[in-house]
C-alpha positions in Angstrom: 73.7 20.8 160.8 72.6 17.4 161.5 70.1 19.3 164.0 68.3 21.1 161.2 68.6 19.3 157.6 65.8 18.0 156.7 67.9 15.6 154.1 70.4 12.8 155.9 73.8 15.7 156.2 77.2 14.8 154.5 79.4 15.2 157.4 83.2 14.5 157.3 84.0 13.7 160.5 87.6 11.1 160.9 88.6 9.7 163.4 92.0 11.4 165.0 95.1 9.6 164.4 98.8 10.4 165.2 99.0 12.7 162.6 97.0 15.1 164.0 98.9 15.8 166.9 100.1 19.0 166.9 97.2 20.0 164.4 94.2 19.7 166.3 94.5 21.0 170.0 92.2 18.9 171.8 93.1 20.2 175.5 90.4 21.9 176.2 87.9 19.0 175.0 89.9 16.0 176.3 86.8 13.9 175.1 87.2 14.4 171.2 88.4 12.1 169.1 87.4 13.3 165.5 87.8 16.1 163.3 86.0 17.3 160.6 88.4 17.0 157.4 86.4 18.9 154.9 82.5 20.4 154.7 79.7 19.5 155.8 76.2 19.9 154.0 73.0 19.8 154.6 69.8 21.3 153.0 66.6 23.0 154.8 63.3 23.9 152.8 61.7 27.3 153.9 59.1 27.3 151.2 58.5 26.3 147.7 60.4 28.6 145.5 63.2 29.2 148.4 65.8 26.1 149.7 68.5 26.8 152.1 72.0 24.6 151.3 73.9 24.6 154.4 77.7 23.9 154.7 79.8 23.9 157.3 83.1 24.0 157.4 85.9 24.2 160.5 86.9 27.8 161.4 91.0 26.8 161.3 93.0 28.9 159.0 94.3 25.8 157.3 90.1 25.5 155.8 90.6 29.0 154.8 91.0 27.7 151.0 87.0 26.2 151.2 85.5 29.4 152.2 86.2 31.7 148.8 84.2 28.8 147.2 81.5 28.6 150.0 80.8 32.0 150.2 80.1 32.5 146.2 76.3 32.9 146.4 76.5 32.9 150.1 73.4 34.9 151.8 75.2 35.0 155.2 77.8 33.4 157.9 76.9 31.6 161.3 80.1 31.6 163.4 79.8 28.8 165.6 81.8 30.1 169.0 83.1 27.5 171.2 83.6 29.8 175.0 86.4 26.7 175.6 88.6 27.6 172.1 86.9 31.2 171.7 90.4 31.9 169.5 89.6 29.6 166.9 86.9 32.1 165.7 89.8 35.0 164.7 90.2 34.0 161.1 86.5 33.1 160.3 85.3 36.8 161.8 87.7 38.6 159.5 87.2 36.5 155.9 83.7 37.5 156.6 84.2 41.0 157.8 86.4 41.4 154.8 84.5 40.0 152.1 81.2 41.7 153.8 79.0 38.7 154.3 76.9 39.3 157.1 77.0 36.7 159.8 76.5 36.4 163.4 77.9 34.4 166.3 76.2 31.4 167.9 77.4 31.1 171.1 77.3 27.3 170.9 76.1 25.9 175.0 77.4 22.3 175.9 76.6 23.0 178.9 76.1 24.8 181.8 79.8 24.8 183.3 81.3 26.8 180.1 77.9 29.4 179.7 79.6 32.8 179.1 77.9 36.1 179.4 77.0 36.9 175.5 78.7 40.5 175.6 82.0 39.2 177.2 82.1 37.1 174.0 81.4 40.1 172.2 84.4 42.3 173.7 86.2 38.9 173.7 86.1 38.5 170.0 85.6 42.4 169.0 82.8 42.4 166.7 80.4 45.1 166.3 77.2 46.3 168.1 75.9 45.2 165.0 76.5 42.2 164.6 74.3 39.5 166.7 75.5 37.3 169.2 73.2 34.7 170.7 73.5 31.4 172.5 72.4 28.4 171.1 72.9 24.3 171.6 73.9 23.3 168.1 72.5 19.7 168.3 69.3 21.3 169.4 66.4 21.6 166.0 64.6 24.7 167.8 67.9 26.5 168.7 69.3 26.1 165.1 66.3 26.9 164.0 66.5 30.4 166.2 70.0 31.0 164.8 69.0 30.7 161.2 66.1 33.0 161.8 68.9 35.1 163.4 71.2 34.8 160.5 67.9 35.6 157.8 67.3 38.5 160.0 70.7 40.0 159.9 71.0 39.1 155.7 67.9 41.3 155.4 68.9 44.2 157.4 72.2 44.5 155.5 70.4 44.3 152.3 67.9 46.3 153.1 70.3 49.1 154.9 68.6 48.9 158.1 71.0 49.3 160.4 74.7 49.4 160.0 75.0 47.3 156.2 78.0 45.5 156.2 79.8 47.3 153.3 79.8 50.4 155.3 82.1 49.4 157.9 
């Protein structure tokens, strides 16, 4: 988020401590050492009349309480995919596939050790034909930027019933 807002982002990043141990799996990024505790937000201006509020939230289950709120007035989801905890993306994929807000996946690209090819994700994770899955670098401007495009995109097609509309899944 901090990529894209154009105002400074609220982020609620801590630092680890003891008690997350057993709570945050931090195997496969042996460099982390903070978690976000709540949501993030940010806030992009596409024109005059139309303002984007961004919020980001972790993808555990235990946030799963944040998102009934987050997605009131929602226009649409970005799943941020991590290839090296692709399994923490289960219980974001189906609030939104059951609450039909359209979203896509971002394959998010740390770099180029843990690049995965974009429809092994796809079969990985069982999402539709439908649904788009792209790669992007989350702290880069130009590939957020892409994603949100992505994400507008996808919103429009499902409200406009091009394609396969969410609700008829």
């Amino acid at each position: 988020m901090s990529a894209i807002s154009e105002i400074e982002p609220l982020v609620t990043e801590a630092e680890m401590t003891e008690r997350s141990i057993g709570i945050d799996d931090t195997s496969q990024v042996a460099a982390k050492t903070t978690t976000t505790v709540a949501l993030d937000f940010g806030r992009i201006t596409l024109d005059e009349s139309l303002v984007l509020y961004l919020f980001g939230t972790p993808g555990q289950d235990r946030f799963a309480f944040l998102w009934d709120d987050l997605v009131d007035g929602a226009l649409g989801a970005v799943v941020l995919v991590d290839t090296r905890r692709i399994e923490d993306c289960f219980p974001a994929l189906d609030y939104f596939e059951e609450h039909n807000i359209p979203f896509l996946l971002g394959v998010n690209v740390f770099d180029s050790v843990n690049r995965f090819d974009l429809q092994e994700v796809r079969e990985a994770l069982g999402v539709a034909d439908y649904v788009p899955v792209v790669e992007c670098d989350a702290r880069n401007r130009e590939s957020v930027k892409s994603i949100l495009v992505s994400l507008i995109e996808q919103v429009l097609a499902a409200r406009l019933g091009h394609g396969r509309a969410m609700a008829t899944r």
